[in-house]
KEKE-3310 file (N, C-alpha, C; in steps of 0.2 Angstrom, whole numbers, plus 5000, padded with zeros to 4 digits):
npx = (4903:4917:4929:4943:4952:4962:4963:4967:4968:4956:4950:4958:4952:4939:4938:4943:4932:4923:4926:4926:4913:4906:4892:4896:4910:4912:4903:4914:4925:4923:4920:4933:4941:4933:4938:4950:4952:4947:4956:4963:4968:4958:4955:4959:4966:4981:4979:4988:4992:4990:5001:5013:5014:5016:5025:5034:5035:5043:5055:5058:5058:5071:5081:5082:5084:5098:5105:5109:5097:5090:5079:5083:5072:5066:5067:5058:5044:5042:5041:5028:5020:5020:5014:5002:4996:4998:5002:5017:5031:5044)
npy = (5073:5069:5058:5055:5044:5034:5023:5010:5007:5011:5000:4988:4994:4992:4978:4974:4981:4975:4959:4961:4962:4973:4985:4994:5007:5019:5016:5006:5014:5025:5014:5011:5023:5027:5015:5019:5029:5026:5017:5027:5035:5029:5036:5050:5066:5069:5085:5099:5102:5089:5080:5090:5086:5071:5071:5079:5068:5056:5066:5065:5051:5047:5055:5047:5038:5040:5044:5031:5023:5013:4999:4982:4975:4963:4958:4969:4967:4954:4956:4964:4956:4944:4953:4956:4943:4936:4925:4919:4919:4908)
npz = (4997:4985:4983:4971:4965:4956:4943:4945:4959:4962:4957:4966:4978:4978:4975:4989:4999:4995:4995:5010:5013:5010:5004:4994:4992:4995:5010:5015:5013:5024:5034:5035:5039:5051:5060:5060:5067:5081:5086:5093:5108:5120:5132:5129:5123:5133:5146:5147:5159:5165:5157:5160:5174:5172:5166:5174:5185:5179:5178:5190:5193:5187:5189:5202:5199:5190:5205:5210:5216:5212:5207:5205:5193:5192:5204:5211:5204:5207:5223:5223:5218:5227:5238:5232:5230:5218:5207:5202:5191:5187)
capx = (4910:4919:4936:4946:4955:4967:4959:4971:4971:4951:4948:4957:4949:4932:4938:4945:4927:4918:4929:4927:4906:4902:4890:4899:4917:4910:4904:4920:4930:4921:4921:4941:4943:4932:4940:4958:4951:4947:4964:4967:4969:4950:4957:4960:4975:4982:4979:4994:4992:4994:5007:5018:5014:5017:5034:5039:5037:5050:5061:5061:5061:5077:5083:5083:5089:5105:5108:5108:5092:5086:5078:5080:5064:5062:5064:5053:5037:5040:5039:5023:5017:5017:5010:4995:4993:4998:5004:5023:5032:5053)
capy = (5073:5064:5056:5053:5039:5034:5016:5004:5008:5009:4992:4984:4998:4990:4969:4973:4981:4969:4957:4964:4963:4978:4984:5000:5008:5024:5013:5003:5018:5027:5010:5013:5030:5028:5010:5020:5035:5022:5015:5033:5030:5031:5041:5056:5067:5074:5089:5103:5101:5081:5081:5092:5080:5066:5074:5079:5061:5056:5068:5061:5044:5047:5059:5042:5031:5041:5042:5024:5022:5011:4993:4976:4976:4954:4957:4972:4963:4948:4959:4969:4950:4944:4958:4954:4936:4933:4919:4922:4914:4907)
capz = (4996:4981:4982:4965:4967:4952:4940:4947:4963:4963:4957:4974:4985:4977:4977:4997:4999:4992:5000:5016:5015:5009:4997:4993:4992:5001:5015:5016:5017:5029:5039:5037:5042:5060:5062:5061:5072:5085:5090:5098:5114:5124:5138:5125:5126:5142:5146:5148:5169:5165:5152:5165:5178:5170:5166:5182:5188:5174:5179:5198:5193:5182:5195:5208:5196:5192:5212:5211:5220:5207:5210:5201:5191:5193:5212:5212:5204:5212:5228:5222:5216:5235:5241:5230:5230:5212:5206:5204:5187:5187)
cpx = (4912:4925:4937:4950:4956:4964:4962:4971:4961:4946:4952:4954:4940:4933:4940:4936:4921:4921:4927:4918:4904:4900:4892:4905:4915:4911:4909:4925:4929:4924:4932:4944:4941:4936:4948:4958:4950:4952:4968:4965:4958:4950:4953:4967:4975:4981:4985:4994:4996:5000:5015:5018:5017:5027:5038:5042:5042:5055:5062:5061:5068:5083:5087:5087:5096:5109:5108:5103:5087:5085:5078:5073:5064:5060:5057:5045:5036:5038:5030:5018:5016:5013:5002:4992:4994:5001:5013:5027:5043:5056)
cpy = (5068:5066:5054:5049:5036:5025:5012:5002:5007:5004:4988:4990:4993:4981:4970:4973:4978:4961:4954:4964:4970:4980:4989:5001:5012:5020:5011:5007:5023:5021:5011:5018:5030:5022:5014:5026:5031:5019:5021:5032:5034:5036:5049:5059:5070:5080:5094:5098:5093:5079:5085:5086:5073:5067:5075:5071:5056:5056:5066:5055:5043:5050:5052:5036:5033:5043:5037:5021:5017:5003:4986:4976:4969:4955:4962:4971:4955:4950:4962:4962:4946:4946:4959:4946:4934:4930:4921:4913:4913:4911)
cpz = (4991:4982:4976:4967:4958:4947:4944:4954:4966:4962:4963:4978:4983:4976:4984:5000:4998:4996:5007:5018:5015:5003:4994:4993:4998:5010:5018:5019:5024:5036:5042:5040:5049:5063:5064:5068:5081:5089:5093:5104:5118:5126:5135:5127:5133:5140:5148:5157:5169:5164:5158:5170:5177:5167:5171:5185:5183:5177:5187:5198:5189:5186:5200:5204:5195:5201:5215:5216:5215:5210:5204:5198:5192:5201:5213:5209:5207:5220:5227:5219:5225:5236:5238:5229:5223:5209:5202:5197:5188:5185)
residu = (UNK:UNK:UNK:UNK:UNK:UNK:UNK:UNK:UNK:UNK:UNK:UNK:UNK:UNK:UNK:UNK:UNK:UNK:UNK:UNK:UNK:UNK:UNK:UNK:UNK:UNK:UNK:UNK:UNK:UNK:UNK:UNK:UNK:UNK:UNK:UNK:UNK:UNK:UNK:UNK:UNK:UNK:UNK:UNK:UNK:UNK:UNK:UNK:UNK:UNK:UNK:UNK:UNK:UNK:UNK:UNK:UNK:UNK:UNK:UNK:UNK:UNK:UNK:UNK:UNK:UNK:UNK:UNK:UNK:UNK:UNK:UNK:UNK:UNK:UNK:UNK:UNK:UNK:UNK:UNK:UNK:UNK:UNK:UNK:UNK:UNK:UNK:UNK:UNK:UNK)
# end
């Protein structure tokens, strides 16, 4: 595969590259391309079944808030911080 890459723009992709420890542009970019591919989440994506799932419980937890069944969120981890033994901040 060859990438064209513009003069100006290919002198700092090859002082970053260089820079950066490497002996090649190629190399560098490559390194950039799986580095960026990386930060997708591990897991992968939900699957439909999930994604619906993960939906519903939205919609019932939105559902309970607008019925005013909602909780302070400091009491409610400081509750759920008892109940585990965890050290508990002001």
């Amino acid at each position: 595969m060859q990438i064209n890459i513009p003069d100006n723009a290919a002198r700092l992709v090859h002082s970053r590259a260089t820079a950066a420890g490497f002996d090649d542009v190629s190399t560098y970019v490559a390194h950039l391309i799986l580095s960026d591919h990386s930060s997708a989440d591990p897991r992968g994506a939900l699957t439909d079944q999930q994604l619906e799932q993960s939906l519903q419980q939205c919609d019932r937890a939105m559902a309970q808030y607008e019925a005013g069944e909602g909780r302070d969120a400091v009491e409610a981890l400081r509750e759920v911080a008892g109940k585990h033994g965890l050290k508990q901040t002001q």
